[in-house]
C-alpha atoms as one frame of an Amber mdcrd trajectory, in Angstrom:
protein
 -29.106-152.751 -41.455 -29.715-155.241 -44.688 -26.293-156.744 -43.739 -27.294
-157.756 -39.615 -31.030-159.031 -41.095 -29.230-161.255 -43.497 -26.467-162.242
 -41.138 -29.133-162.067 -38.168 -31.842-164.757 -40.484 -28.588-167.089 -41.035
 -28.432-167.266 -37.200 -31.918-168.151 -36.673 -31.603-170.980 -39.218 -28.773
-172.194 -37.728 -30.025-172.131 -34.295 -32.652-174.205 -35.604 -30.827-176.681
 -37.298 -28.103-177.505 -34.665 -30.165-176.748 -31.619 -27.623-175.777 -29.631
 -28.168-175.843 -25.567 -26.709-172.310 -25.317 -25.642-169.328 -27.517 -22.836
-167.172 -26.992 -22.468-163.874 -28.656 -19.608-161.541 -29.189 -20.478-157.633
 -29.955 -20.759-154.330 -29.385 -24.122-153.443 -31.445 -27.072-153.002 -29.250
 -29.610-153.129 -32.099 -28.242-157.095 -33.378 -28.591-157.906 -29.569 -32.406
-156.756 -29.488 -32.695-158.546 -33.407 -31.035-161.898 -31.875 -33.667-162.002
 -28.908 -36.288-162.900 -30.230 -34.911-165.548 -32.479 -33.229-167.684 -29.646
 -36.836-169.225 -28.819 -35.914-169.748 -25.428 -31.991-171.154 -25.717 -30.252
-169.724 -22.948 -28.012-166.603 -23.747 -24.241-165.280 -22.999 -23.158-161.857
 -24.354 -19.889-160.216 -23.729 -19.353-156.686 -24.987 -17.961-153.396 -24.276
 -20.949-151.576 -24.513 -22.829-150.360 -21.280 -26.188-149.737 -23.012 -25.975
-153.849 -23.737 -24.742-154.148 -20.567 -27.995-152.758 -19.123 -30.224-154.252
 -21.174 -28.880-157.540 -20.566 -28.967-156.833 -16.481 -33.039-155.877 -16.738
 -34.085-159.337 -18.170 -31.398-161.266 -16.141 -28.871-162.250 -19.013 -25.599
-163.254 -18.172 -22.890-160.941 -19.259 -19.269-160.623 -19.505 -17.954-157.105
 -19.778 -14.673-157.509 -22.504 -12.412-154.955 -24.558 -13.267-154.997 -28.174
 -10.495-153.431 -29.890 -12.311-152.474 -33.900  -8.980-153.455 -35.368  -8.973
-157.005 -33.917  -9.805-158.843 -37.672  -9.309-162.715 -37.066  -8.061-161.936
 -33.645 -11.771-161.844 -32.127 -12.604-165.248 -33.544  -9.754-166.547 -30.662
 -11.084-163.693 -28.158 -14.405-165.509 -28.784 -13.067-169.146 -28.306 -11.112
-168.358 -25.057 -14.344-166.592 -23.812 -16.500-169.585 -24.206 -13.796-171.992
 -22.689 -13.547-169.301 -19.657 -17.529-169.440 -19.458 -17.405-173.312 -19.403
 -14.357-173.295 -16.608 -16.461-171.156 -14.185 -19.839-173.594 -14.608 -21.351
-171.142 -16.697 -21.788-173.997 -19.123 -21.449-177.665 -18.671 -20.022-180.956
 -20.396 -23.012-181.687 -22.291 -23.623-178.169 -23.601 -23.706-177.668 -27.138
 -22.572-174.028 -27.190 -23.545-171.541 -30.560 -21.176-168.779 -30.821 -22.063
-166.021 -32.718 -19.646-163.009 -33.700 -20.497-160.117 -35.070 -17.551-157.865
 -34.216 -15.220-156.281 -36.878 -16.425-159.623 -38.640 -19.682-162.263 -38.802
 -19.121-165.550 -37.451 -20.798-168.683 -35.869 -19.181-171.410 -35.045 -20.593
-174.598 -33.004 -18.657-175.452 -29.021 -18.975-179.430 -28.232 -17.527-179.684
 -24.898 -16.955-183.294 -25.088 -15.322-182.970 -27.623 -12.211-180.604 -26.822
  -9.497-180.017 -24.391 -11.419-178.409 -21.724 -13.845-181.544 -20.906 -10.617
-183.882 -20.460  -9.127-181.275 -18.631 -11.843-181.249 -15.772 -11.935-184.972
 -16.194  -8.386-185.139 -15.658  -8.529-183.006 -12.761 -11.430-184.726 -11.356
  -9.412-187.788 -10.920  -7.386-186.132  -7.712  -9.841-183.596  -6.880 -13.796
-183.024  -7.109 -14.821-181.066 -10.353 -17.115-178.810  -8.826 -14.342-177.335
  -6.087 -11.708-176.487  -8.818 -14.820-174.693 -11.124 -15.109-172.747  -7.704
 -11.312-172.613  -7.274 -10.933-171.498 -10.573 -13.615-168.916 -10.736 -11.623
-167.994  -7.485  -8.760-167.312  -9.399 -10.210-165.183 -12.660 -11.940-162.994
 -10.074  -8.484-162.513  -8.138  -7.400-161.812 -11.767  -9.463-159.333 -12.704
 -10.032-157.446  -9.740  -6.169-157.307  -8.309  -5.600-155.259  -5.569  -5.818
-151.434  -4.493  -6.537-150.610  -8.591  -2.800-152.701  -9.617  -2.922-156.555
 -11.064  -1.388-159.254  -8.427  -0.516-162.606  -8.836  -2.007-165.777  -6.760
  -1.029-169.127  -5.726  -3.512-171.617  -4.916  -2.433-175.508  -4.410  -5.944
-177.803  -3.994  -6.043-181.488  -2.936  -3.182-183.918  -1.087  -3.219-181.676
   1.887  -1.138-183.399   4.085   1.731-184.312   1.845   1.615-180.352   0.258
   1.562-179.338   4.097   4.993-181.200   4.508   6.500-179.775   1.463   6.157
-176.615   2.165   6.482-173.898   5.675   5.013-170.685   6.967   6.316-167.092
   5.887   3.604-165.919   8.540   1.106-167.047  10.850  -1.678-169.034   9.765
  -4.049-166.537   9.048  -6.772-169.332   9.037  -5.538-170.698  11.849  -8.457
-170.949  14.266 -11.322-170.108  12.447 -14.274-172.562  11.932 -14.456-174.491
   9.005 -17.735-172.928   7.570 -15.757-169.554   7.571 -13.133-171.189   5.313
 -15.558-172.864   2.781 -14.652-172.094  -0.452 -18.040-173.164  -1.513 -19.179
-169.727   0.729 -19.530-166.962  -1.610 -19.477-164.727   1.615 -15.768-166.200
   2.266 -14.591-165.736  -1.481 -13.716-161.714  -0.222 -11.487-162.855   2.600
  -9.498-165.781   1.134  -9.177-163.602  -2.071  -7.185-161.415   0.161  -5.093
-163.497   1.835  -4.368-165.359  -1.419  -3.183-162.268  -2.993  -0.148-161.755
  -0.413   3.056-163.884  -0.857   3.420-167.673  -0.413   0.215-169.820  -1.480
  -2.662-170.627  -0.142  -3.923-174.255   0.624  -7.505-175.922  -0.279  -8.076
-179.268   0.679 -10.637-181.775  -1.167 -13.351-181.029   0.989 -12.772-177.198
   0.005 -11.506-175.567   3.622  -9.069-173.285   3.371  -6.422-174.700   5.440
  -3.254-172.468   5.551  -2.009-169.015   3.410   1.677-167.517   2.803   3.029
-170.596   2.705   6.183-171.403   0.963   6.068-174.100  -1.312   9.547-176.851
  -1.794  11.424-176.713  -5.219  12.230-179.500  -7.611  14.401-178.786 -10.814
  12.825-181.569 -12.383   9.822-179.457 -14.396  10.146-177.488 -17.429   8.754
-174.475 -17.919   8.511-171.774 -20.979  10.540-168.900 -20.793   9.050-165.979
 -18.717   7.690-167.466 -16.265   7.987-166.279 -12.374   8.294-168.199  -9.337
   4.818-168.466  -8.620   4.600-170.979 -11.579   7.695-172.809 -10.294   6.901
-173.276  -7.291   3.059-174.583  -8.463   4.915-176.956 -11.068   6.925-178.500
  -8.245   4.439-178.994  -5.477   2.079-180.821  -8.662   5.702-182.860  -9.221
   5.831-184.092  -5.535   2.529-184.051  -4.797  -0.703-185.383  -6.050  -2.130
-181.556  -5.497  -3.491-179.560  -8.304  -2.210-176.038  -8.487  -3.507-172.786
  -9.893  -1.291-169.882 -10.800  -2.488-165.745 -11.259  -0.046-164.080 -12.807
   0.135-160.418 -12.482  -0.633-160.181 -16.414  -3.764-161.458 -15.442  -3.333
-164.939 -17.085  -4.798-168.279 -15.300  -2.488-171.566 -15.352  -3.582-174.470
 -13.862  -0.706-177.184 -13.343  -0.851-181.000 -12.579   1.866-183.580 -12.286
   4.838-180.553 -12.508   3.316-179.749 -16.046   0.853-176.491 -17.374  -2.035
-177.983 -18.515  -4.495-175.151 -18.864  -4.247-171.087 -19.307  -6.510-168.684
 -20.203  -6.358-164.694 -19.461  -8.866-163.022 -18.005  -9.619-160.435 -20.187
C-alpha cells in the first residue's frame, strides 16, 4: 500500500506539472484506480485492464474502458502493450491531434510516460491519409476494422479487406466473386457513418473479396476481387489479403485496410504498409 501512495503522489504531481488533456492508465488493481480518481481533478480518463470489478466501476461513472490481457510476466513488454494501446485509442477518435496524453502503468512495473500526438507517427499518418481521403471516415473505417478484429465470426478470428477512396478507378481494377450485396439499397443504409449499419457491412466485409467505401463513406460494392501488381514488397508472411490491398494502393489513389485473421490492423497507401497495430 506505501508503494501505490508513493507511486500514486508522483502521479498527481506530474499531472499537475504537465497538464496533460487526457490520462491513460494500464492495470489490473482496483484499489490504485479508486486512489488515481480523485487526483485527476477533472482530466478525462482511459483505463484498460483485465479486471471485471474495474470494469464495473468504470461503466457506473461512464469511464471509457478497454478490456486487455495482462499477462503478470510481461516485464518491459507492457510498457509497448501500453504505447500501442494509446496509439489504438487515438486511431479510433478516442483522442485527438492536440491531445497531450499521460500514461500511467502500474502493471508488473510503475511507469508514466507523456503521448504528444503531433509529435509522432500516428498524427502524420492521418495527415497523410487525409490528403486522398477525409480523416474522420478512415477513424470510422478503422474503428470498423479493430471491431471486425476483435469480434471475428461465429467465436473464430477472420480476416477483412476494406479499400476507401478513388472509387471509380478501384471499381475498374477489380470484378465481382458475387452479387453486389449492396446493390440496391439506399445510400443511408450503406453509411458507414451509421452505427446501425456497422453490423451489416461488418458481415459482408468478413466474407471473401473486399469491400468498397467511397469518400463520401457509402458502401458501394463487397466480395470483390481486387487486380495484382508485382511491383510492391511485402514482409514475409503475409497473405493475399495484404497483396491484393498493396496493389490496388499501387494503381490506385485508394487507401486500403487489411484484418488479418491474427487479429492485426494494416493500413496501406501507395502499394506500401504504413500503419499496424493488433487488436489485443
Amino acid at each position: 500500500m506505501d508503494a501505490m501512495y508513493t507511486f500514486t503522489s508522483a502521479c498527481k504531481l506530474l499531472i499537475t506539472g504537465e497538464r496533460p488533456t487526457v490520462v491513460y492508465v494500464l492495470t489490473s488493481e482496483l484499489e490504485f484506480i479508486k486512489e488515481m480518481m480523485p487526483v485527476l481533478q477533472g482530466t478525462p480518463l482511459i483505463v484498460a485492464t483485465s479486471n471485471q470489478q474495474i470494469i464495473d466501476l468504470l461503466k457506473e461513472r461512464n469511464i471509457l474502458n478497454n478490456r486487455v490481457t495482462l499477462q503478470p510476466d510481461l516485464g518491459l513488454e507492457v510498457l509497448d502493450l501500453a504505447r500501442e494501446l494509446v496509439e489504438r485509442a487515438f486511431l479510433e477518435g478516442f483522442i485527438t491531434v492536440n491531445d497531450r496524453v499521460m500514461c500511467i502503468v502500474r502493471a508488473g512495473i510503475e511507469s508514466t510516460f507523456i503521448y504528444d500526438f503531433k509529435d509522432v507517427g500516428l498524427a502524420h499518418l492521418k495527415a497523410d491519409v487525409g490528403k486522398r481521403v477525409p480523416v474522420e471516415l478512415m477513424e470510422n473505417v478503422i474503428q470498423l476494422a479493430f471491431q471486425i478484429a476483435r469480434e471475428g465470426r461465429e467465436g473464430a478470428h477472420v480476416g477483412a479487406l476494406l479499400v476507401v477512396g478513388d472509387t471509380e478507378a478501384v471499381m475498374r481494377n477489380s470484378r465481382p466473386r458475387i452479387i453486389n450485396p449492396f446493390q440496391g439499397h439506399a445510400e443511408k443504409e450503406r453509411e458507414i457513418w451509421t452505427m446501425a449499419n456497422w453490423h451489416t457491412i461488418k458481415a459482408y466485409a468478413q466474407m471473401d473479396g473486399a469491400t468498397i467505401i467511397d469518400d463520401k463513406g457509402v458502401a458501394q460494392a463487397a466480395g470483390r476481387y481486387l487486380s495484382y501488381t508485382w511491383d510492391v514488397y511485402l514482409q514475409g508472411g503475409l497473405g493475399g489479403r495484404h497483396i491484393a490491398a498493396a496493389s490496388i494502393t499501387k494503381m490506385t489513389d485508394a487507401i486500403a485496410v487489411v484484418v488479418s485473421s491474427s487479429s492485426v490492423v494494416r493500413v496501406f497507401k501507395d502499394g506500401t504498409e504504413i500503419y499496424k497495430a493488433s487488436a489485443y
